[in-house]
N, CA, C and O atoms as a Tripos MOL2 file, in Angstrom:
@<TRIPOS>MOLECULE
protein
  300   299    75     0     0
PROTEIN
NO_CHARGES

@<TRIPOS>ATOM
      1 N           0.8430   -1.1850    0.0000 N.3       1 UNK1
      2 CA          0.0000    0.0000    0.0000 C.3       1 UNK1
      3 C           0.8870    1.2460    0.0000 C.2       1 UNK1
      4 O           1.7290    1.3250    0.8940 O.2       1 UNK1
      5 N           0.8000    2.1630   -0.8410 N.am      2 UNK2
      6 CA          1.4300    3.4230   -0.7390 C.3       2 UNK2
      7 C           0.9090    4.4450    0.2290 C.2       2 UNK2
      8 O          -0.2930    4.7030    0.2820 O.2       2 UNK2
      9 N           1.6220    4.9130    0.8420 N.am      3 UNK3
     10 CA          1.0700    5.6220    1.9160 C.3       3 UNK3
     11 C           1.2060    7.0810    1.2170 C.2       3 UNK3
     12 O           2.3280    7.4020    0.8250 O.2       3 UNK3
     13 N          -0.0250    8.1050    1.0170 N.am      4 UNK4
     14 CA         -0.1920    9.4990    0.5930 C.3       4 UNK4
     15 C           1.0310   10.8840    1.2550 C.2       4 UNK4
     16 O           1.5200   11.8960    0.7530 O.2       4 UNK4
     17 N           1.1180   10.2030    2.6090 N.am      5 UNK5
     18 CA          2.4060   11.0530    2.8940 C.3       5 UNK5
     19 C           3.5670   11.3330    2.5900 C.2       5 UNK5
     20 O           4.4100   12.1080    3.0410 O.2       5 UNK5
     21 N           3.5210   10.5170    1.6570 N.am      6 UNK6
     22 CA          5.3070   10.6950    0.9540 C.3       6 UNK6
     23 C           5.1010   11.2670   -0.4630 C.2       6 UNK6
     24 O           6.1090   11.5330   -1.1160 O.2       6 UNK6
     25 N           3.7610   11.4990   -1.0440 N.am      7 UNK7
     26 CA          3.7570   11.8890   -2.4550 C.3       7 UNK7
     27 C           4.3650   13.7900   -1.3780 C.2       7 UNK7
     28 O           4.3490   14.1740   -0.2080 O.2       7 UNK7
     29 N           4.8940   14.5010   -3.0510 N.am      8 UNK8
     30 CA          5.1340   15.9400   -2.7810 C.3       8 UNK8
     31 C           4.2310   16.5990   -3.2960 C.2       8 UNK8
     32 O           4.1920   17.8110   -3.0840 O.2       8 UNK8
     33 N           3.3440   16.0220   -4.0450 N.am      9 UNK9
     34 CA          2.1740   17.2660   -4.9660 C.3       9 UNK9
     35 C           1.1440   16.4060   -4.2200 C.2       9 UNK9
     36 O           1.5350   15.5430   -3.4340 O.2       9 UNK9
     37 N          -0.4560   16.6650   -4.4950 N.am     10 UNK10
     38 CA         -1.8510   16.2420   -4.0290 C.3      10 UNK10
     39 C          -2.6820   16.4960   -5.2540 C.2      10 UNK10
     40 O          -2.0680   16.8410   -6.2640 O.2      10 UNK10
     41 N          -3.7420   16.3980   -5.3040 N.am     11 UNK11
     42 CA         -4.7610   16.6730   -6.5020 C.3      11 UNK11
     43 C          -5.0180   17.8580   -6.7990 C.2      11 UNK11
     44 O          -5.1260   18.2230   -7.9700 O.2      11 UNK11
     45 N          -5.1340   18.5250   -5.9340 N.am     12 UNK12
     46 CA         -4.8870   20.2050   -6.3140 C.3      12 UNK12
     47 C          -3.4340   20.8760   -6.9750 C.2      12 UNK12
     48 O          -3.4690   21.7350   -7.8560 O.2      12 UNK12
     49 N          -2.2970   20.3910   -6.4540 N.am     13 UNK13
     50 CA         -1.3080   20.5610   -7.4530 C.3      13 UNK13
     51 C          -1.1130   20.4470   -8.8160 C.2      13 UNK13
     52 O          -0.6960   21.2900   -9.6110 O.2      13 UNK13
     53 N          -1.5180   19.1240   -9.0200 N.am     14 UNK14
     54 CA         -1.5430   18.1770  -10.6380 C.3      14 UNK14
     55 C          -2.7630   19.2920  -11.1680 C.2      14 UNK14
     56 O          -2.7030   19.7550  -12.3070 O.2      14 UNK14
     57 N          -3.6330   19.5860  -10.4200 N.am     15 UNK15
     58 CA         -4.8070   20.2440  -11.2230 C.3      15 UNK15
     59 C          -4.3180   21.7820  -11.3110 C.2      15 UNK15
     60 O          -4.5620   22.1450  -12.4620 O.2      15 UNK15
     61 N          -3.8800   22.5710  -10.7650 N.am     16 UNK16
     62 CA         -3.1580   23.8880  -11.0320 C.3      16 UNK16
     63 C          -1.7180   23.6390  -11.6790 C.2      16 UNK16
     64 O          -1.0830   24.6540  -11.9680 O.2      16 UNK16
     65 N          -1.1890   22.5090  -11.9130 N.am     17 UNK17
     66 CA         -0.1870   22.3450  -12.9620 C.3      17 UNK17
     67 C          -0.7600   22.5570  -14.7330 C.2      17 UNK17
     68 O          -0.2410   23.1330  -15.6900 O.2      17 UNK17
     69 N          -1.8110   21.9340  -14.6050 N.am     18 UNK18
     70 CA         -2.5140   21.3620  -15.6660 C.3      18 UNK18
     71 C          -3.3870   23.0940  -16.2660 C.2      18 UNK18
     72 O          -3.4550   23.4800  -17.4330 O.2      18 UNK18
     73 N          -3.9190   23.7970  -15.0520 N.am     19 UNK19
     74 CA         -4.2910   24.9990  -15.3680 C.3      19 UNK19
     75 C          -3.3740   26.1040  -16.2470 C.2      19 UNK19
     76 O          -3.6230   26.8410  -17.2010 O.2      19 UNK19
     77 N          -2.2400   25.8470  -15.4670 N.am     20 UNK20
     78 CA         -0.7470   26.3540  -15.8760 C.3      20 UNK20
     79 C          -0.3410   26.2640  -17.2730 C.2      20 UNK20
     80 O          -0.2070   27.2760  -17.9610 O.2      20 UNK20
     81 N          -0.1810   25.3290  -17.6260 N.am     21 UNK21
     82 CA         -0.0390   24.3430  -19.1130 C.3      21 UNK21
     83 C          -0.3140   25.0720  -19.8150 C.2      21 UNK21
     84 O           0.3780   25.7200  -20.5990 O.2      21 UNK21
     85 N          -1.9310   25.0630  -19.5290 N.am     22 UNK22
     86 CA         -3.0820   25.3610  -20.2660 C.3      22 UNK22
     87 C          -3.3180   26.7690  -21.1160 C.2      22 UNK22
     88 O          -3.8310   26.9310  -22.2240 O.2      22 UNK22
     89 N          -2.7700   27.6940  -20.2140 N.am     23 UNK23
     90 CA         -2.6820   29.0820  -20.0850 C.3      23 UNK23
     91 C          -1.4320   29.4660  -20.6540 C.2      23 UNK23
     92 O          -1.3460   30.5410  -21.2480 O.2      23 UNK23
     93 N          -0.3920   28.6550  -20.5300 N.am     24 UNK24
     94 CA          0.7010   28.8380  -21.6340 C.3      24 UNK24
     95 C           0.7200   28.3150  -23.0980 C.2      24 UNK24
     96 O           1.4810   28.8700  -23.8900 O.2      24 UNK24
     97 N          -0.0490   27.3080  -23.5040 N.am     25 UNK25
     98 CA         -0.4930   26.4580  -24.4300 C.3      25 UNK25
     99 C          -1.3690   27.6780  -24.9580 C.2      25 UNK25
    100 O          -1.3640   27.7510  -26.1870 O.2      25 UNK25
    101 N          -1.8730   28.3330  -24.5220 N.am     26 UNK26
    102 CA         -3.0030   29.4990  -25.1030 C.3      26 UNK26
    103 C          -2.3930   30.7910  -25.6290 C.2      26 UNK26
    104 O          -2.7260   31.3240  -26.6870 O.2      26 UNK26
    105 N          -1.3740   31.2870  -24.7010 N.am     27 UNK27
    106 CA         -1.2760   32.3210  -25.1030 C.3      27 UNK27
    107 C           0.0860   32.0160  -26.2460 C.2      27 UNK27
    108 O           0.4370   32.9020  -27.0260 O.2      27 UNK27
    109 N           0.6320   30.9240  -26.2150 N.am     28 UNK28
    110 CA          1.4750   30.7460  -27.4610 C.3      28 UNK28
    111 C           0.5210   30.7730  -28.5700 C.2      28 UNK28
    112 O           0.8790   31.2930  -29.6260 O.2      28 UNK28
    113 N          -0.3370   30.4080  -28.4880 N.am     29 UNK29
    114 CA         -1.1820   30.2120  -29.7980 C.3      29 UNK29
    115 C          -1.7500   31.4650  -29.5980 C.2      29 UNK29
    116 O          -1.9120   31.9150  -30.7320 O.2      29 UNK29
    117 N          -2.0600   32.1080  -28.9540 N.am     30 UNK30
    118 CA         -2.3560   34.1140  -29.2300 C.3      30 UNK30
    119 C          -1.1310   34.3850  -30.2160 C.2      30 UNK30
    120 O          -1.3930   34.5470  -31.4080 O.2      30 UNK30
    121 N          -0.0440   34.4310  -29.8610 N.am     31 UNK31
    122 CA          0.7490   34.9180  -30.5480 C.3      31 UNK31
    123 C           1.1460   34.5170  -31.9590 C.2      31 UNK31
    124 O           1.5290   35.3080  -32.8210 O.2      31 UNK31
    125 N           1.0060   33.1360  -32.1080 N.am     32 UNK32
    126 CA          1.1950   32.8010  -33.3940 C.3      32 UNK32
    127 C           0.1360   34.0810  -34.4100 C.2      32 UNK32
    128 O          -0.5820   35.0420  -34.1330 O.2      32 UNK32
    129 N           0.6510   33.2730  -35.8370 N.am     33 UNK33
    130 CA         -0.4470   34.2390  -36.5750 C.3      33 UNK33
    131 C           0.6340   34.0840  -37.9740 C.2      33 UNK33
    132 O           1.4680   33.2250  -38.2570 O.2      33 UNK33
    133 N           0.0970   35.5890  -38.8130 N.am     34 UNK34
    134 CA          1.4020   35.1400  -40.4400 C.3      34 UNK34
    135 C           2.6960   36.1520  -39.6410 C.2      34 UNK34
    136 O           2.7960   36.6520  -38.5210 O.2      34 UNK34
    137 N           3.3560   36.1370  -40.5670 N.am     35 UNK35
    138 CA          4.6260   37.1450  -40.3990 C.3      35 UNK35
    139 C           4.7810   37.5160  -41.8300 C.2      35 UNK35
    140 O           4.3130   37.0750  -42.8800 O.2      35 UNK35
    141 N           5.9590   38.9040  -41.3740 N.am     36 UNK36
    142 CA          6.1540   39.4520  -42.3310 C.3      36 UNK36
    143 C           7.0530   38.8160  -43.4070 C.2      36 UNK36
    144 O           7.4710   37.7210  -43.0310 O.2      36 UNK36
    145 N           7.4440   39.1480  -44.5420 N.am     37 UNK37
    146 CA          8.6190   38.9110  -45.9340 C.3      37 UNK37
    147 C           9.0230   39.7500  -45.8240 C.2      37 UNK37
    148 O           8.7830   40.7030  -45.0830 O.2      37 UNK37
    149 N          10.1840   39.4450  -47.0200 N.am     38 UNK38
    150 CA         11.0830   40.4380  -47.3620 C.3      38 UNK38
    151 C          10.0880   41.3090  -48.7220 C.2      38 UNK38
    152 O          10.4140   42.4410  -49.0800 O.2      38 UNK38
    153 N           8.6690   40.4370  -49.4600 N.am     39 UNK39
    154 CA          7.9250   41.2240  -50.1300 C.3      39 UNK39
    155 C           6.3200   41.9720  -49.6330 C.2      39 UNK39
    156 O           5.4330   42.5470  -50.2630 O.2      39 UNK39
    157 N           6.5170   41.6130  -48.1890 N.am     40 UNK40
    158 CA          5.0030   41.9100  -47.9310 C.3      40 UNK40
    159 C           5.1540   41.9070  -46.4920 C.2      40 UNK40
    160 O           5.4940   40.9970  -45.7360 O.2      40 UNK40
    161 N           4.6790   43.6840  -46.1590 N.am     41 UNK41
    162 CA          4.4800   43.5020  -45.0880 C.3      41 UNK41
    163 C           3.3280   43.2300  -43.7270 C.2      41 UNK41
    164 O           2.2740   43.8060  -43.9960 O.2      41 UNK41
    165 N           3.2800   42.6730  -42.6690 N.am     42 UNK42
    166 CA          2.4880   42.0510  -42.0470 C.3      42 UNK42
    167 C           2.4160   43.2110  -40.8740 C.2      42 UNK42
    168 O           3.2140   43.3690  -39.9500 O.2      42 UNK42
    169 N           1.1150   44.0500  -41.2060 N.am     43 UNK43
    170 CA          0.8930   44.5670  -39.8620 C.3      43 UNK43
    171 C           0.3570   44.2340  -38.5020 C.2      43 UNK43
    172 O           0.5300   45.0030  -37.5570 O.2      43 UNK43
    173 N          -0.5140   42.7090  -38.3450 N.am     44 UNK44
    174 CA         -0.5610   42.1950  -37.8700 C.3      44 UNK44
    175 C           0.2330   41.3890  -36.3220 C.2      44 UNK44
    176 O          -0.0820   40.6910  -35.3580 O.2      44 UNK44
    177 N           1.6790   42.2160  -37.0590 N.am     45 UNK45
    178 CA          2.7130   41.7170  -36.0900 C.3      45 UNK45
    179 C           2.7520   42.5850  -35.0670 C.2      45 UNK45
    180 O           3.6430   42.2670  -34.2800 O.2      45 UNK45
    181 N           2.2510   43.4030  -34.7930 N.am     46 UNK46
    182 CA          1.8730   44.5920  -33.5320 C.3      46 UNK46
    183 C           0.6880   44.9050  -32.8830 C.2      46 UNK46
    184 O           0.4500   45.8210  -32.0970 O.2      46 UNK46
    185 N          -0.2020   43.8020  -33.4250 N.am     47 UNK47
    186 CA         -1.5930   43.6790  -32.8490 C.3      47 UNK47
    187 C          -1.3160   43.4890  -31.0480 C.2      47 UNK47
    188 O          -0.4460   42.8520  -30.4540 O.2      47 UNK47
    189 N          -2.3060   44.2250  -30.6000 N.am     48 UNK48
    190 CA         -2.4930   44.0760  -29.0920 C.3      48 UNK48
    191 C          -2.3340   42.6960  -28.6270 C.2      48 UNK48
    192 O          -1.6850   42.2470  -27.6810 O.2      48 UNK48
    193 N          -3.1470   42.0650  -29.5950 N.am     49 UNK49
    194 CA         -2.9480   40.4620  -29.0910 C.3      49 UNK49
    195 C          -2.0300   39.6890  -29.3320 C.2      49 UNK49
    196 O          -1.9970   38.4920  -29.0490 O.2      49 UNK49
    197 N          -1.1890   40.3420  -29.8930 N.am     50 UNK50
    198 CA          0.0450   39.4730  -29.9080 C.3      50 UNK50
    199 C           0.8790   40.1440  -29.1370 C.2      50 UNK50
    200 O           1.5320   39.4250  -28.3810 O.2      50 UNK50
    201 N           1.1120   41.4660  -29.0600 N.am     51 UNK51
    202 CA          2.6190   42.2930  -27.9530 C.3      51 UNK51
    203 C           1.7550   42.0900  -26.6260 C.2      51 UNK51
    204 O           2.3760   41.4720  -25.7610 O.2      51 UNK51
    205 N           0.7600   42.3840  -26.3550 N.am     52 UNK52
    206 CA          0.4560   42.4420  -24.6380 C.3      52 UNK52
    207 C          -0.6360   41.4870  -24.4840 C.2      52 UNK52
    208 O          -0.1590   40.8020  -23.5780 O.2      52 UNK52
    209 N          -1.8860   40.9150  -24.7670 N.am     53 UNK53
    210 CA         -2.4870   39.8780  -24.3180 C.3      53 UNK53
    211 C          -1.8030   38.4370  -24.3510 C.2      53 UNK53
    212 O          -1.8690   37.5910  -23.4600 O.2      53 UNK53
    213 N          -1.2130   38.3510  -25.4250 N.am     54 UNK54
    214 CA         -0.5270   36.4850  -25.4130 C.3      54 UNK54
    215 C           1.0530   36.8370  -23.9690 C.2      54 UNK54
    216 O           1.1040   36.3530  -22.8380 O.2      54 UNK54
    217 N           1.6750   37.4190  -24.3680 N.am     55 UNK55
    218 CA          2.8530   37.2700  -22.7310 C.3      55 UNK55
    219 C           2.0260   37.1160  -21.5030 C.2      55 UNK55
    220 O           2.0850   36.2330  -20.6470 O.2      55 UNK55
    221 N           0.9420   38.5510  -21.6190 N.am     56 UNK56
    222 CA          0.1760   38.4910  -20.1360 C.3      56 UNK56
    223 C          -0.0380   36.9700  -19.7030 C.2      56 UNK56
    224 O           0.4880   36.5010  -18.6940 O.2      56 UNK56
    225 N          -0.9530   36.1650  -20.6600 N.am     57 UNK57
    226 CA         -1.5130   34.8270  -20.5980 C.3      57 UNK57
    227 C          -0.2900   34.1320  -20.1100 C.2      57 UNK57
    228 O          -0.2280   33.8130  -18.9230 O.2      57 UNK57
    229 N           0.5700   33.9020  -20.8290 N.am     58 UNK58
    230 CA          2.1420   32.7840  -20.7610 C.3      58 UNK58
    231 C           2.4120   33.3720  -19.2240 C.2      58 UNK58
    232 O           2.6120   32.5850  -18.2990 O.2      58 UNK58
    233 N           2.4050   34.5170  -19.0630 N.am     59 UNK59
    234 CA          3.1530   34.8890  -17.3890 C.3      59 UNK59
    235 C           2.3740   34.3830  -16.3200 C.2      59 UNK59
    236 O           2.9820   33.8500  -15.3910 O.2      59 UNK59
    237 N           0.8380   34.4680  -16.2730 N.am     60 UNK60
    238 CA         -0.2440   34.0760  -15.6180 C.3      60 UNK60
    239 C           0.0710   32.7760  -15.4510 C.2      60 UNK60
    240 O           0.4320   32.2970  -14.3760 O.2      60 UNK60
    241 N          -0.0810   32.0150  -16.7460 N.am     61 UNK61
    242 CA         -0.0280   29.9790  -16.5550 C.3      61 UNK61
    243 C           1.9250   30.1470  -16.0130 C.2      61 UNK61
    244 O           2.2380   29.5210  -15.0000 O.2      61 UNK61
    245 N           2.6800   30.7030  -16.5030 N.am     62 UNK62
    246 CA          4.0570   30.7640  -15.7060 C.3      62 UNK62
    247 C           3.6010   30.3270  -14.2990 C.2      62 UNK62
    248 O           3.5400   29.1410  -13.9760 O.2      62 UNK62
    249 N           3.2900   31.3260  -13.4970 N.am     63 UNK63
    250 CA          2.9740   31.8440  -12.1310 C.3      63 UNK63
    251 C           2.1310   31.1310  -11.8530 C.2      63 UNK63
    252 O           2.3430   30.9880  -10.6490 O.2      63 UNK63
    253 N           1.0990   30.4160  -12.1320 N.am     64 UNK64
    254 CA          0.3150   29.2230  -12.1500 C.3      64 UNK64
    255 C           1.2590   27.6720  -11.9120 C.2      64 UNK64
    256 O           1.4270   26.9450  -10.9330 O.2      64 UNK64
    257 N           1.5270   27.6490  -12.7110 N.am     65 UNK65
    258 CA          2.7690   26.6970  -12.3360 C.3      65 UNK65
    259 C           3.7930   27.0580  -11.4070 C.2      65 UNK65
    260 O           4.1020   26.0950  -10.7050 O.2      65 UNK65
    261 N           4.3570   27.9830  -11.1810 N.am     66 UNK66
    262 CA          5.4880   27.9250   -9.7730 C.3      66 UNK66
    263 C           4.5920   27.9170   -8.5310 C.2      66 UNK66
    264 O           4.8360   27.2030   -7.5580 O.2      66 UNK66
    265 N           3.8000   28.5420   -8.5910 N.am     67 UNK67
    266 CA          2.8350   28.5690   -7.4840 C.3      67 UNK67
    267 C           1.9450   26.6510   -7.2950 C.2      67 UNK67
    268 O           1.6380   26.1990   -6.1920 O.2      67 UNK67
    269 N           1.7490   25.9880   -8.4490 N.am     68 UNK68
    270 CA          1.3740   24.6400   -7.5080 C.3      68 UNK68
    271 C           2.7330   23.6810   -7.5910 C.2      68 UNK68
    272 O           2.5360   22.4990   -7.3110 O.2      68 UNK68
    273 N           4.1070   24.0690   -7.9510 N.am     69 UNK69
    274 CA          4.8580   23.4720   -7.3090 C.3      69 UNK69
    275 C           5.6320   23.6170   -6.0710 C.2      69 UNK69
    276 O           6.4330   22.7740   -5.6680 O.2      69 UNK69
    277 N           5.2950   24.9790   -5.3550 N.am     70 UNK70
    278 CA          5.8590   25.6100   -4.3030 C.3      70 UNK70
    279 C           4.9760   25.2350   -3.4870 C.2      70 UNK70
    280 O           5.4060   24.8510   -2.3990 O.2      70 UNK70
    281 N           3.2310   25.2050   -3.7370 N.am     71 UNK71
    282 CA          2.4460   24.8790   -2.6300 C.3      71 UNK71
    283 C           2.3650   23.6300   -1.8530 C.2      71 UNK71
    284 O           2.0570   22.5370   -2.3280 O.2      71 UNK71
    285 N           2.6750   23.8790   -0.5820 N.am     72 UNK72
    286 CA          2.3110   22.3930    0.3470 C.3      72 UNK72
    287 C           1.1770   22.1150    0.0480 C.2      72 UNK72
    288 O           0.3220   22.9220   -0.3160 O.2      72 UNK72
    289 N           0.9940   20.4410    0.2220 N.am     73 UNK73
    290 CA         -0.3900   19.7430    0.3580 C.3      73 UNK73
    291 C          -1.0700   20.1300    1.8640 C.2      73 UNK73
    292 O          -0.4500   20.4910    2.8630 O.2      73 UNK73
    293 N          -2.5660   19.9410    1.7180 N.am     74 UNK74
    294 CA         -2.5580   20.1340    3.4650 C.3      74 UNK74
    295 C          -2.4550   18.2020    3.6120 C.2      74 UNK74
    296 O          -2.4310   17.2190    2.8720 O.2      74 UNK74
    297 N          -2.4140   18.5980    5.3150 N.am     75 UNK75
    298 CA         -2.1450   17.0560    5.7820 C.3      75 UNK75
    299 C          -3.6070   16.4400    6.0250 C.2      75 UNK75
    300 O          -3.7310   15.2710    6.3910 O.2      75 UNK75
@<TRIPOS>BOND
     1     1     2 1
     2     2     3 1
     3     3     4 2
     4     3     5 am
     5     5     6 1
     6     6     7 1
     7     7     8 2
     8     7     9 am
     9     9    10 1
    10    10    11 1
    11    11    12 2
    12    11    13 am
    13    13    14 1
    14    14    15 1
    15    15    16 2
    16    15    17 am
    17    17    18 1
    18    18    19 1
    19    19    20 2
    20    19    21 am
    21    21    22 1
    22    22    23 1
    23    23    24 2
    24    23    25 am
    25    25    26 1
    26    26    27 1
    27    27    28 2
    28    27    29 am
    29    29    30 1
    30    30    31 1
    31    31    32 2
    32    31    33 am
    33    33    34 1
    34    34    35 1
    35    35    36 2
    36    35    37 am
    37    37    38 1
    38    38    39 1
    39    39    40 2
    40    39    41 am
    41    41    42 1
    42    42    43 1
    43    43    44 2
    44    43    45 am
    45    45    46 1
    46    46    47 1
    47    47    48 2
    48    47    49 am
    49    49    50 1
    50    50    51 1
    51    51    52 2
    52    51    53 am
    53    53    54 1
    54    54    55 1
    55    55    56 2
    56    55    57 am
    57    57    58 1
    58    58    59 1
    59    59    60 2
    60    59    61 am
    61    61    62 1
    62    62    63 1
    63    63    64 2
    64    63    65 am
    65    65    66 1
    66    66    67 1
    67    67    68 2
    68    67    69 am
    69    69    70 1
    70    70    71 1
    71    71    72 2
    72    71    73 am
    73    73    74 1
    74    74    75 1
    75    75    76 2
    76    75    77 am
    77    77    78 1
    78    78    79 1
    79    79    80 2
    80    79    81 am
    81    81    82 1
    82    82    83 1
    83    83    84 2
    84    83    85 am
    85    85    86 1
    86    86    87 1
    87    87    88 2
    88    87    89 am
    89    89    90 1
    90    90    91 1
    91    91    92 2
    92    91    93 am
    93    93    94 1
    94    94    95 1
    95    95    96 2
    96    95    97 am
    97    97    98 1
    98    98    99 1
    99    99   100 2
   100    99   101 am
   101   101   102 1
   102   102   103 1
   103   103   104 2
   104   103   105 am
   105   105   106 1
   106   106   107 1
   107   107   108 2
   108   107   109 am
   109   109   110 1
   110   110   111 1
   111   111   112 2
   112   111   113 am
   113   113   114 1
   114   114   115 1
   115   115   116 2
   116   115   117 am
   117   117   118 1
   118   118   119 1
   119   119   120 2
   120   119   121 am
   121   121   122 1
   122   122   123 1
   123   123   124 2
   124   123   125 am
   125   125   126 1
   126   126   127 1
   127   127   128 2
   128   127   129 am
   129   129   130 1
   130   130   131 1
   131   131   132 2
   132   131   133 am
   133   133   134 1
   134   134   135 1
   135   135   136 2
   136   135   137 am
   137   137   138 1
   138   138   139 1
   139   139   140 2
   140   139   141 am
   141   141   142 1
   142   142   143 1
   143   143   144 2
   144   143   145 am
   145   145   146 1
   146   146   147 1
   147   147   148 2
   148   147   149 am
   149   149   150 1
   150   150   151 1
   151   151   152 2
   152   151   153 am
   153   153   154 1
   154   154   155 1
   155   155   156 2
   156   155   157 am
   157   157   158 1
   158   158   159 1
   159   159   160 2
   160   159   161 am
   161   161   162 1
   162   162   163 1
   163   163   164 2
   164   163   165 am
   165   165   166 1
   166   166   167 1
   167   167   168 2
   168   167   169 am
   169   169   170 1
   170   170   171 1
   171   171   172 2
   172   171   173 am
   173   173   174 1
   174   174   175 1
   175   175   176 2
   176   175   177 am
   177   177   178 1
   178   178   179 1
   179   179   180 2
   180   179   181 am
   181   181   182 1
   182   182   183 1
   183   183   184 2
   184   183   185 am
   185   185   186 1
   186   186   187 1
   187   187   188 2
   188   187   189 am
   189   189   190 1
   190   190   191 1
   191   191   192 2
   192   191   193 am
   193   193   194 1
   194   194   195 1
   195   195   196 2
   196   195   197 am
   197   197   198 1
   198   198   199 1
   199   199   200 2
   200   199   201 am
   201   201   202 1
   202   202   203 1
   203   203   204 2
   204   203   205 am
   205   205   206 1
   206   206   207 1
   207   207   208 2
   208   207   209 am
   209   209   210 1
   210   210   211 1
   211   211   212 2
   212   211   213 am
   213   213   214 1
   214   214   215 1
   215   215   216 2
   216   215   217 am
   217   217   218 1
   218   218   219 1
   219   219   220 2
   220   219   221 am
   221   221   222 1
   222   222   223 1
   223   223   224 2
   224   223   225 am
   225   225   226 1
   226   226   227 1
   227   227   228 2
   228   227   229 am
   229   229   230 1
   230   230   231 1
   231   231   232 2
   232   231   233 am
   233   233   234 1
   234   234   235 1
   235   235   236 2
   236   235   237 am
   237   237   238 1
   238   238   239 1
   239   239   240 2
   240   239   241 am
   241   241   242 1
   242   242   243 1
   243   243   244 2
   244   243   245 am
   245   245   246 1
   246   246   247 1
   247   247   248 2
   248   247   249 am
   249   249   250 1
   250   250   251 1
   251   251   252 2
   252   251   253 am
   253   253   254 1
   254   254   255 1
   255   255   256 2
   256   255   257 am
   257   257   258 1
   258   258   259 1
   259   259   260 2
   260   259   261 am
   261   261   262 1
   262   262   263 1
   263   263   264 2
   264   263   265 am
   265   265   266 1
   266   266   267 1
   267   267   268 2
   268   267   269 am
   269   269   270 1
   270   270   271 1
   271   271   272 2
   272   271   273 am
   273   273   274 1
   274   274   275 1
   275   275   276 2
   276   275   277 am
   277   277   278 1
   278   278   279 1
   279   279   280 2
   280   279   281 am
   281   281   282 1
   282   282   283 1
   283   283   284 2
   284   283   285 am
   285   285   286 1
   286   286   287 1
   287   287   288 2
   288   287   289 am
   289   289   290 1
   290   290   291 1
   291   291   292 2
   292   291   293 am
   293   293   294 1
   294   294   295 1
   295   295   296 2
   296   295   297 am
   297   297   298 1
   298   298   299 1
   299   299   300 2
@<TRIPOS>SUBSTRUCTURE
     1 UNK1         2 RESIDUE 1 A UNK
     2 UNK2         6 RESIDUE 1 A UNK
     3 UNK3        10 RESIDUE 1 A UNK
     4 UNK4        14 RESIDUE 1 A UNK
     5 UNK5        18 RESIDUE 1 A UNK
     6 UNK6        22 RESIDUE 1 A UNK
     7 UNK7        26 RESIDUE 1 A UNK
     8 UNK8        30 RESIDUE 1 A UNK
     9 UNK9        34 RESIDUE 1 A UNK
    10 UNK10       38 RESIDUE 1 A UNK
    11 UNK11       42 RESIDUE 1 A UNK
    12 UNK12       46 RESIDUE 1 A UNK
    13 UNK13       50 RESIDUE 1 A UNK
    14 UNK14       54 RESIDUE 1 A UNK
    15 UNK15       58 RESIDUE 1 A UNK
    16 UNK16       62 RESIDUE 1 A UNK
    17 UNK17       66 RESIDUE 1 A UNK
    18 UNK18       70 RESIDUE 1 A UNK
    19 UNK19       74 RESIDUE 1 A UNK
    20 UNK20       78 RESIDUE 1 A UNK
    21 UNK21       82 RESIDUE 1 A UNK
    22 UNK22       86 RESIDUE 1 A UNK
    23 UNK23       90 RESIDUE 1 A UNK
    24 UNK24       94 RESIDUE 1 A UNK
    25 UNK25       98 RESIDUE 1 A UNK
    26 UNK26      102 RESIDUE 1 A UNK
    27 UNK27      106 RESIDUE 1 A UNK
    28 UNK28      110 RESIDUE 1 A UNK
    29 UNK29      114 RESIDUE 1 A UNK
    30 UNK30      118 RESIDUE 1 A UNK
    31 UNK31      122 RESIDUE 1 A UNK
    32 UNK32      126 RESIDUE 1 A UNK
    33 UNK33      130 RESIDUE 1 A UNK
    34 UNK34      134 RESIDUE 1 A UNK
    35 UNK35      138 RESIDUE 1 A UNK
    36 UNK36      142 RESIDUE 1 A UNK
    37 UNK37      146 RESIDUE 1 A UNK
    38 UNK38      150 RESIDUE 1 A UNK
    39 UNK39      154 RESIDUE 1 A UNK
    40 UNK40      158 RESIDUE 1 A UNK
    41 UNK41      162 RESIDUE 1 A UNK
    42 UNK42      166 RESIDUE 1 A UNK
    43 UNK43      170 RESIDUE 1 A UNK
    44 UNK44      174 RESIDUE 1 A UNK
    45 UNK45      178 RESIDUE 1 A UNK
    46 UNK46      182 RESIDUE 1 A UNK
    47 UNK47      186 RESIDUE 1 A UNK
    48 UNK48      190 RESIDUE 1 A UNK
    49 UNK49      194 RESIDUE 1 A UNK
    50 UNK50      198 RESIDUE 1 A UNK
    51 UNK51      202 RESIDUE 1 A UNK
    52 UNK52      206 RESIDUE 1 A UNK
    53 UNK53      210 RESIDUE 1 A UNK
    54 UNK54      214 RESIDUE 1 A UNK
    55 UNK55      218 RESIDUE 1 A UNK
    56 UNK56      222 RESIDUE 1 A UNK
    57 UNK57      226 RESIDUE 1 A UNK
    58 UNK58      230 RESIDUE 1 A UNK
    59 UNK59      234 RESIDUE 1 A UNK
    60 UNK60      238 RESIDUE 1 A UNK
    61 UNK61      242 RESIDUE 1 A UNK
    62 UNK62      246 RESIDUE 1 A UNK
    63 UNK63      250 RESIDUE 1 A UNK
    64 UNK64      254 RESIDUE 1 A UNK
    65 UNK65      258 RESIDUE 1 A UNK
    66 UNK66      262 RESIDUE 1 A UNK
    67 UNK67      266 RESIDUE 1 A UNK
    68 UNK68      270 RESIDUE 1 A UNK
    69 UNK69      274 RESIDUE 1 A UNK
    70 UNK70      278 RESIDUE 1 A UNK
    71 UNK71      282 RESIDUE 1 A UNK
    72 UNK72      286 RESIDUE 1 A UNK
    73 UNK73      290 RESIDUE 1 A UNK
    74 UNK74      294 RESIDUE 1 A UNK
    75 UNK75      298 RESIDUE 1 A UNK
């Protein structure tokens, strides 16, 4: 029998890991999109949602993740 006291994460960890992921998995895909050439240019590449909503997202699931690997389980 495995005894629960020796795991270091709990179900709330794995589940705010997974939130984490999630939120970085998202805002990479905010940012994707076309880019520019050397014949055409892409103004697109300075859209709000790509310079400040997609990092915001990635920093959030960041901080999402350090935060459920720093958190104790309760006992």
């Amino acid at each position: 029998m495995v005894d629960k006291k020796k795991f270091a994460f709990d179900k709330i960890n794995f589940l705010l890991l997974g939130i984490g992921m999630l939120a970085v998995i998202v805002g990479f895909l905010l940012m994707s999109g076309p880019s520019s050439t050397m014949t055409h240019f892409e103004p697109d590449i300075f859209s709000v949602r790509r310079i400040k909503v997609a990092p915001v997202v990635c920093l959030i699931g960041f901080l999402f993740m350090i935060y459920a690997v720093v958190r104790k389980p309760k006992e």
